[in-house]
LOROGU-360737 format. One record per residue: residue in one letter; x negated, y negated, z negated of N, C-alpha, C, CB in turn. Coordinates in steps of 0.05 Angstrom, whole numbers, plus 5000, padded with zeros to 4 digits. Glycine has a CB too. Layout:
! LOROGU-360737
aXYZXYZXYZXYZ;...
This chain:
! LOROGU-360737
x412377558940411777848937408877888931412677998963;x407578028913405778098904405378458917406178018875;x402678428946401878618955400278758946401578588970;x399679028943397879138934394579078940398679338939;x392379098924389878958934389079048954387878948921;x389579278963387679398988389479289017387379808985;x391679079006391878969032389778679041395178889033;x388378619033386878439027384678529048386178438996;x384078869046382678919062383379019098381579069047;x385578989099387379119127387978849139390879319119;x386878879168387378679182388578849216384478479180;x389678699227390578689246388878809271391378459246;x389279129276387679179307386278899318390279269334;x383178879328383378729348384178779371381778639351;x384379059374384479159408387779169411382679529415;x389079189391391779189394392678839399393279349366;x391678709390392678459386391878299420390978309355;x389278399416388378339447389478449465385878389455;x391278699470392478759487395378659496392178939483;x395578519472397878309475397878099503397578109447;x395077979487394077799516393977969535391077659517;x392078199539391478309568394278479587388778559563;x396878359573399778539582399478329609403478529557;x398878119597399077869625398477959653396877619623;x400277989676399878089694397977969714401878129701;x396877789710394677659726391777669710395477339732;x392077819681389977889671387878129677390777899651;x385678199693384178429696384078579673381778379704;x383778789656384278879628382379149634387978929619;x379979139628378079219617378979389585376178959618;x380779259565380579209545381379489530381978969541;x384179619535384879799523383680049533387279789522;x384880299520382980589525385980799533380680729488;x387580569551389380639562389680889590390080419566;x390381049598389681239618392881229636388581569603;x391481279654393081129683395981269687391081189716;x398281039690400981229687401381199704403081229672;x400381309730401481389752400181629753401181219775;x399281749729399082079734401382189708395082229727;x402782019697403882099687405582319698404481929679;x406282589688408782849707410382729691408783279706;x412682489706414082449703417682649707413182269710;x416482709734419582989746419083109731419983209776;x416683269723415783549712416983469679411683609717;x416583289665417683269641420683189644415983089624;x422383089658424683029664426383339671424482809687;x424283439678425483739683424983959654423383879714;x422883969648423884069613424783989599422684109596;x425083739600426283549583430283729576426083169604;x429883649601432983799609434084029602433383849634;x432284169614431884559611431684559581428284749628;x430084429563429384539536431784409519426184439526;x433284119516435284129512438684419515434783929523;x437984399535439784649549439984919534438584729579;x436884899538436785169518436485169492434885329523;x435984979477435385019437435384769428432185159424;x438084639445438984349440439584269401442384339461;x441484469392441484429369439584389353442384549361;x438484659354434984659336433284439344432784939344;x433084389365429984179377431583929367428984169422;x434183859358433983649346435283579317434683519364;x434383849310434083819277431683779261434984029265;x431083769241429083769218427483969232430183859186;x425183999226423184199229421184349206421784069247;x418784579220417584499193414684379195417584769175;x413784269174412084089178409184239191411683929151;x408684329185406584539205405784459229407884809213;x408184399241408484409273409584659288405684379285;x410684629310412584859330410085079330413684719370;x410985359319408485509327408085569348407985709317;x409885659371409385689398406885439406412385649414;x407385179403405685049410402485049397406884839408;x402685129367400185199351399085369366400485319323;x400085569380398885779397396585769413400585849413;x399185539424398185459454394385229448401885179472;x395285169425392084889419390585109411392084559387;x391385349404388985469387387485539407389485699368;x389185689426388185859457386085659464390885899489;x388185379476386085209487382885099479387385009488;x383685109450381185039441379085289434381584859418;x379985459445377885709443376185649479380086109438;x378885749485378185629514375985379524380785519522;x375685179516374785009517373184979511375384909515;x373185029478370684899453369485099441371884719426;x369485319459369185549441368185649406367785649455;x372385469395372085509372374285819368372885209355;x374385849340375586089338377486009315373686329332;x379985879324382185779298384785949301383285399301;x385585959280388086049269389985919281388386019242;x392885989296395085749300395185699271398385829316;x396085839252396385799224393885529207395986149210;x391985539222389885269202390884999225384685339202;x392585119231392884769258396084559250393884939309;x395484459240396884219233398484049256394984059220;x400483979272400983789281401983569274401883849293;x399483379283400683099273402682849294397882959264;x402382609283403382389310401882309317405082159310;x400482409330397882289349395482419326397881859355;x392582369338390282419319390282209305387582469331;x391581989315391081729289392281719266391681459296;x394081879258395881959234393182139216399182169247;x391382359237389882459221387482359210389482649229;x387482139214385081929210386381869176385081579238;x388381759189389581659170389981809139391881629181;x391182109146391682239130388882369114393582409142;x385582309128383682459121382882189098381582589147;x383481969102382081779087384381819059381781439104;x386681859063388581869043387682239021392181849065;x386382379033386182629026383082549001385782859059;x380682429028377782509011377482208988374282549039;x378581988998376981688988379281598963376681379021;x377381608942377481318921375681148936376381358885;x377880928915375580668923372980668912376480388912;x371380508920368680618929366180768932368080558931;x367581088946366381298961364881188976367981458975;x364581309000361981249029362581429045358481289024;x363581299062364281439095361481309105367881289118;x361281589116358381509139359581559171354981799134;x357981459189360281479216357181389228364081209220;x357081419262355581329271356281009276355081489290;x354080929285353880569295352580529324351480379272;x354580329337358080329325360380619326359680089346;x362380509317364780809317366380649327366080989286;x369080869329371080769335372980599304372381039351;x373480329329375480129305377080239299376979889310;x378580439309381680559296381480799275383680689322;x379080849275377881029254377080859228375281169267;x375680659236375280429215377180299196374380239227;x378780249217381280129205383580339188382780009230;x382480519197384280789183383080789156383781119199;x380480789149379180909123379180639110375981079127;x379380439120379680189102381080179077380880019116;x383380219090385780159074384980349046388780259092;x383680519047382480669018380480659009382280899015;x379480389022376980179006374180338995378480028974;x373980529017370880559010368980379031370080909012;x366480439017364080359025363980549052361780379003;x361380369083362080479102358780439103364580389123;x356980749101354980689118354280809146353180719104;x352780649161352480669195349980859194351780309214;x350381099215347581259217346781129245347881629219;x344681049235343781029275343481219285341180919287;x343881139310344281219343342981159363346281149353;x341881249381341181189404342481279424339181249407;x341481339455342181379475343481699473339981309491;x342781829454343882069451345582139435342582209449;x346181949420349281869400346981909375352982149399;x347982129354348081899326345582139318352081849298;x342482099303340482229295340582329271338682099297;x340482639279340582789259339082699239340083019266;x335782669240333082619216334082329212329082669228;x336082159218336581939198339182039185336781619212;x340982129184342682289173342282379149343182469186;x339182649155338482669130336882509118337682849128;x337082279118334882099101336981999083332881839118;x339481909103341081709084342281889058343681549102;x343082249065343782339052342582539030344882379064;x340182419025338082459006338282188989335082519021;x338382048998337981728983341281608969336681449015;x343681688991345981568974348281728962347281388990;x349481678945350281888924353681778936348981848882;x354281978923357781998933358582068956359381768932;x357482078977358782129012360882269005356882319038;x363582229022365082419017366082579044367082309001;x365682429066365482499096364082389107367382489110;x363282509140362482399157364082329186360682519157;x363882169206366382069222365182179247367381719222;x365682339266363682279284365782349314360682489277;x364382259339365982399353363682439383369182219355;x362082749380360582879395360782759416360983119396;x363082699435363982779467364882419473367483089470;x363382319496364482149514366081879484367182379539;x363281879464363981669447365781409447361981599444;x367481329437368481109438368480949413370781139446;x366180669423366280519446364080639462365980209441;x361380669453359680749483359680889503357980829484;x361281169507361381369516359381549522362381329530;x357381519505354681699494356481969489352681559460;x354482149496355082479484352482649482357182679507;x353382759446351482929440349983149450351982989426;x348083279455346883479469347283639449344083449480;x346783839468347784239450345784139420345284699476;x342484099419341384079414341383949387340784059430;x342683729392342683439372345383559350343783059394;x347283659372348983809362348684029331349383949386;x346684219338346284419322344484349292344984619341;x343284219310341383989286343283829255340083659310;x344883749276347083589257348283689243348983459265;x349483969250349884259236348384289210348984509254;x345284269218343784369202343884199177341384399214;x344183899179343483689155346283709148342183359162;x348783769158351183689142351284009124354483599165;x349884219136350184449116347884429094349884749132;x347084309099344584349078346184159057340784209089;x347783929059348683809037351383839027348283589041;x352784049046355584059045357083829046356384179024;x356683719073358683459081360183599098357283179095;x363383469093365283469120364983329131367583459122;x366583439155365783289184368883289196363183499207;x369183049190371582969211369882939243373182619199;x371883139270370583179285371883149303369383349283;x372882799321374982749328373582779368376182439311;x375182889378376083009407377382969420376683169412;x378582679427380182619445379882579472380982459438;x377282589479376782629507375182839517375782409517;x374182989505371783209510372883349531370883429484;x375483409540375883549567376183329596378683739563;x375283059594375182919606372282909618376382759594;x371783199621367983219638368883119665365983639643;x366082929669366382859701364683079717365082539708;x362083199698360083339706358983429692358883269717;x357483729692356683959675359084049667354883899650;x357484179640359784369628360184279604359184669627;x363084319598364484199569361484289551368284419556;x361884189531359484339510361484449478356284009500;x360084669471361484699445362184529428360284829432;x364084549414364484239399362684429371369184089392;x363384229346361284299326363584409303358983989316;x366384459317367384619297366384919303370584599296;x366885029321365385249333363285329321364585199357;x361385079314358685169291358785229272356985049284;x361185189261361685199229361985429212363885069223;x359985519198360085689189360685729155358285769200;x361785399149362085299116364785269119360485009102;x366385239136369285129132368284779130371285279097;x366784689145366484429132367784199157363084379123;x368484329172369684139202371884159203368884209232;x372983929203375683919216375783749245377783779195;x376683899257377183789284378983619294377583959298;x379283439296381283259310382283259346379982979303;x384683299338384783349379387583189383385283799395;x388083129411390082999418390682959452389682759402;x394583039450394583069483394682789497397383249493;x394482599487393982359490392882259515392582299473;x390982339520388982289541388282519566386382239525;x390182769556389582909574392883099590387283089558;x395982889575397382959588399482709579397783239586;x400682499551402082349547401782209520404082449552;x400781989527400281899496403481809485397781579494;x404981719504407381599486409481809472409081399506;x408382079478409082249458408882249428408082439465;x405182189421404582199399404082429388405882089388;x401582629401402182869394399082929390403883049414;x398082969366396182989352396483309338396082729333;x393283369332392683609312390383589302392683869322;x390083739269387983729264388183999262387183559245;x385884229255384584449252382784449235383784529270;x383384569213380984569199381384879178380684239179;x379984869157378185159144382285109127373385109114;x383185379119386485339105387285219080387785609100;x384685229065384385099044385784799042381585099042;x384184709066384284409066386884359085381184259078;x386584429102389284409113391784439102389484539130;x392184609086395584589061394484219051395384959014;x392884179052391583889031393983659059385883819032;x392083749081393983609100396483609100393583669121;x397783909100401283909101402483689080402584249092;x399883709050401983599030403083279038400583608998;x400583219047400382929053402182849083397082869057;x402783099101404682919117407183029107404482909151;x407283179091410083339082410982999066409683709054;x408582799055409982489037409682279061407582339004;x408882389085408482079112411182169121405382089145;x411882369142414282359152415682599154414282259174;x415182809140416783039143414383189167420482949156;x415683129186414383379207413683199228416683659220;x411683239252412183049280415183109289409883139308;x415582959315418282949330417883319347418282579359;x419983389330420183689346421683689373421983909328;x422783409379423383369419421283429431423983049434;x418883169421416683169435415183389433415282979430;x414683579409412883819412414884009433411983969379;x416284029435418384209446417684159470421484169439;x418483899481416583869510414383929527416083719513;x412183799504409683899510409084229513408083779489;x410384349493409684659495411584749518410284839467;x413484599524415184729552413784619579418684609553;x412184429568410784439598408184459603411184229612;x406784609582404884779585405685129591403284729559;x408285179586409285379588410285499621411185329570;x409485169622412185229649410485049686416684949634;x408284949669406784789684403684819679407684529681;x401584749699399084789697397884549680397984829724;x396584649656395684309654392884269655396584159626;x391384499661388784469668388384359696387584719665;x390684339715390684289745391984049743392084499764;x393183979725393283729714390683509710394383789691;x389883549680387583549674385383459704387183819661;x385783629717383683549743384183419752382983669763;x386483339761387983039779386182789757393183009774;x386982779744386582669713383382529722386482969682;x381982819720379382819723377782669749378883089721;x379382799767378182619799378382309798380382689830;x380782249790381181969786379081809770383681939773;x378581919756378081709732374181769740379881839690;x373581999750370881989761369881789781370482229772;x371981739792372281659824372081239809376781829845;x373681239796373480929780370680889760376480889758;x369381159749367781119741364781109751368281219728;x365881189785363281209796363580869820362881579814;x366480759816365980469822364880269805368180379829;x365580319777365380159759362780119760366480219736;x361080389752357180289752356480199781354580599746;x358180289791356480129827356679849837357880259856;x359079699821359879489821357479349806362379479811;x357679479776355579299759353779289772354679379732;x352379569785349079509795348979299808347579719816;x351479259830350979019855350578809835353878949881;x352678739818353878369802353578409786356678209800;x352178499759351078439738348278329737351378629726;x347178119727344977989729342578149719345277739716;x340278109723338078229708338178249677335678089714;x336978359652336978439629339678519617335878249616;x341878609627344678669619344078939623347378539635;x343579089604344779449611347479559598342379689595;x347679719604350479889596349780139602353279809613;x351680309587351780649580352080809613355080729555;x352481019618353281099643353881459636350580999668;x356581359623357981579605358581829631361381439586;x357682159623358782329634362182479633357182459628;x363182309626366082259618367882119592366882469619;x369482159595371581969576372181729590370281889546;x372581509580374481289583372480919582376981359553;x370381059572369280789556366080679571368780889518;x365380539577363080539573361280239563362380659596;x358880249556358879979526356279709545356580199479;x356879489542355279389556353579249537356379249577;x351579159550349878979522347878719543346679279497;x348878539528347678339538344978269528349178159537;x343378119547339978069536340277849507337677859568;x338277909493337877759474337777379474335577889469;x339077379460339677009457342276999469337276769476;x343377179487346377099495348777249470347077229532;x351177159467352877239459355877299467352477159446;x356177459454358277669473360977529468358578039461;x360377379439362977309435363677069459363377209403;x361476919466362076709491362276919509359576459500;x361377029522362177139551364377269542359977339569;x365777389521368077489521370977159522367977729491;x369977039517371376779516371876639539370176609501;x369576669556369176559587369476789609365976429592;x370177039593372577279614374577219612373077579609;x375377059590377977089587379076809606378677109553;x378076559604378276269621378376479655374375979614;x377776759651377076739686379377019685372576799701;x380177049670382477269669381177489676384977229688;x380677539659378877859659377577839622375077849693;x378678179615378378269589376278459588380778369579;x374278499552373878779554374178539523370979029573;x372778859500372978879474369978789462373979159467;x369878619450367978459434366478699415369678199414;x364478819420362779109407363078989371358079139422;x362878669367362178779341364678889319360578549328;x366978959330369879009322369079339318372778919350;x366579489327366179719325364179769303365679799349;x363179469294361679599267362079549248359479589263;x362379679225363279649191361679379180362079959170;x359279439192357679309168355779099186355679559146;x353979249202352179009218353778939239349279099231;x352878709249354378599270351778479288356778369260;x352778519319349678419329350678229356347078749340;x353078199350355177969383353178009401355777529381;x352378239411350278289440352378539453346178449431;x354578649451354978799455358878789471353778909431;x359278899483362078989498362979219503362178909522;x365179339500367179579507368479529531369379649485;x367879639549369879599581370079859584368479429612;x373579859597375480149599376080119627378580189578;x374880339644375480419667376680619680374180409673;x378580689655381480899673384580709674382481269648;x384480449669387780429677387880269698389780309655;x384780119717385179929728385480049751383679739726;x386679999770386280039806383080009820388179769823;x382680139840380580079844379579709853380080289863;x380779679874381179349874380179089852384179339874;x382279249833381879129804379079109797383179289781;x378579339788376179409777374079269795375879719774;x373679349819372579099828372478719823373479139847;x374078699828374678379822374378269790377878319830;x375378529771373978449746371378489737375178519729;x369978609753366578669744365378449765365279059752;x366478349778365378019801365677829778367977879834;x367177879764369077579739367577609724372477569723;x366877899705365277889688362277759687365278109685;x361177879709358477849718358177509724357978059747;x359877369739360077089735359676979710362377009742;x362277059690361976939655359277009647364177109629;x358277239655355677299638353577109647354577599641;x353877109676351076949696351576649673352076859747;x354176499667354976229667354476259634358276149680;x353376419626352776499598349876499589353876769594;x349776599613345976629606344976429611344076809623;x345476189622344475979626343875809606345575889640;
């Protein structure tokens, strides 16, 4: 069989492939950006589940329209006013299968082969791996401690011709779990309007604050139509739903319908049917907080652990929420050995340079501290800190 060329460029998740290994039940698993299913509302969806069958059994399992359930469009628009204080249409909100379909579908919308996606450094791999497959060129904006710099932004986008988007994701970054300030925020505003760049503007954890206050997202700023927002209940009520949205200016969004009107018709109208029956019918901001205590509560073991058992010159991020946070080892060691000698000691995280397009610097790690037990998480930041000590040597 003779494959098309741009399979040449598609390779295999590492984080998926590695989670293969980390299913091993004697494995510590650092690795995935998995969130803990023992908060899953399991009664609570067993109970709409039921009720919403009961009541619009026929319809909820027929064809739909590709749009998405508007009752539920409703409900994301509210929320995200609520939240992000943006101001969207149910009508500009798209439901997808998960936000990774809209990754998918944004690289299939803006890129010939070779355009230029700009994204910060590093980004997320599943974003990477999304825009691949349509073979553009990927350049990295640097970043620091405050995610990705506006005045190098505008340098690169004075100097390189073609950009056709930008990737970014403001809130509780993944892999670092860096987040932008109001500040850096408005700035970034300023250089993507001055050149008319979109902004894919992905949000899968931004209501996952451990502390302060949510911050505006940067669709909210938009005063060009140039943001599309990426959101997903994934992380903040059931990923094995698969229930994604994008939002963006209407123009572009019909651009979206056309393109999943040729992926799959519509999402699963069970699963939206659910979700909107149990936001309908249940709290999910009091949800959300269960959510939230937990995963504060592991994130405030996780850095306390490292302080004790991580050796001198090792820093790491010390994210105000989300899921992730990025470690970096001192110079002359490499990550790819201590990720090799976690693994001899059964204990996982994600090798950083899987998060960059282009440079690679093996000083770097992704460790996820919402699916482990506390226990766990202990015993795998003792294991780690061992491989690293037995590394640095």
């Amino acid at each position: 069989m003779k494959f098309a060329k741009r399979m040449e460029r598609m390779q295999a998740s590492e984080i998926r492939e590695l989670l293969k290994l980390t299913a091993q039940p004697d494995i510590i698993s650092f690795a995935g950006g998995l969130p803990a299913p023992e908060l899953f509302p399991v009664e609570e969806i067993a109970k709409v589940s039921h009720d919403l069958v009961e009541k619009e059994g026929r319809q909820l399992l027929q064809y739909a329209t590709t749009e998405g359930r508007p009752t539920l469009r409703a409900k994301i628009a509210k929320r995200m006013k609520d939240k992000y204080h943006t101001e969207v249409d149910p009508d500009d909100i798209l439901i997808t299968t998960g936000s990774q379909q809209c990754l998918d579908f944004a690289g299939k919308l803006f890129l010939d082969p070779g355009d230029v996606v700009l994204c910060e450094s590093p980004s997320y791999l599943g974003a990477l791996n999304a825009f691949n497959a349509y073979e553009p060129k990927f350049v990295e904006v640097p970043t620091d401690d405050g995610g990705l710099i506006p005045e190098e932004l505008d340098k690169i986008l004075a100097t390189t011709p073609n950009c056709k988007f930008i990737y970014v994701i403001p809130d509780f970054q993944n892999p670092t779990g860096r987040t932008w300030s109001l500040e850096r925020r408005h700035k970034f505003m300023e250089v993507v309007n001055k050149y008319n760049l979109p902004v894919l503007e992905d949000n899968p954890y931004g209501e996952l604050r451990y502390e302060g206050e949510i911050l505006p997202s940067l669709k909210s700023m938009d005063t060009k139509g140039l943001v599309m927002f990426l959101g997903t209940f994934s992380k903040i009520f059931c990923p094995g739903l698969r229930l994604g949205w994008v939002a963006a200016e209407h123009s572009v969004l019909e651009e979206f319908v056309k393109i999943k009107q040729s992926a799959d018709l519509h999402t699963s109208n069970f699963d939206q049917g659910v979700a909107d029956a149990y936001i309908e019918n249940y709290d999910l901001d009091k949800h959300v907080e269960e959510i939230k205590a937990l995963y504060k509560k592991r994130r405030d073991l996780i850095l306390k652990t490292m302080e004790e058992e991580f050796p001198e010159g090792v820093e790491w991020t010390r994210p105000e929420g989300g899921l992730f946070l990025w470690v970096t080892v001192p110079e002359g060691v490499s990550a790819k050995e201590v990720f090799h000698k976690c693994i001899e000691m059964k204990v996982a995280a994600v090798i950083g340079d899987a998060f960059y397009p282009n440079d690679k610097t093996d000083r770097s790690m992704r460790v996820n501290y919402s699916n482990m037990t506390e226990d766990r998480i202990v015993e795998g930041v003792k294991r780690m800190a061992k491989a690293i000590k037995e590394c640095m040597k």
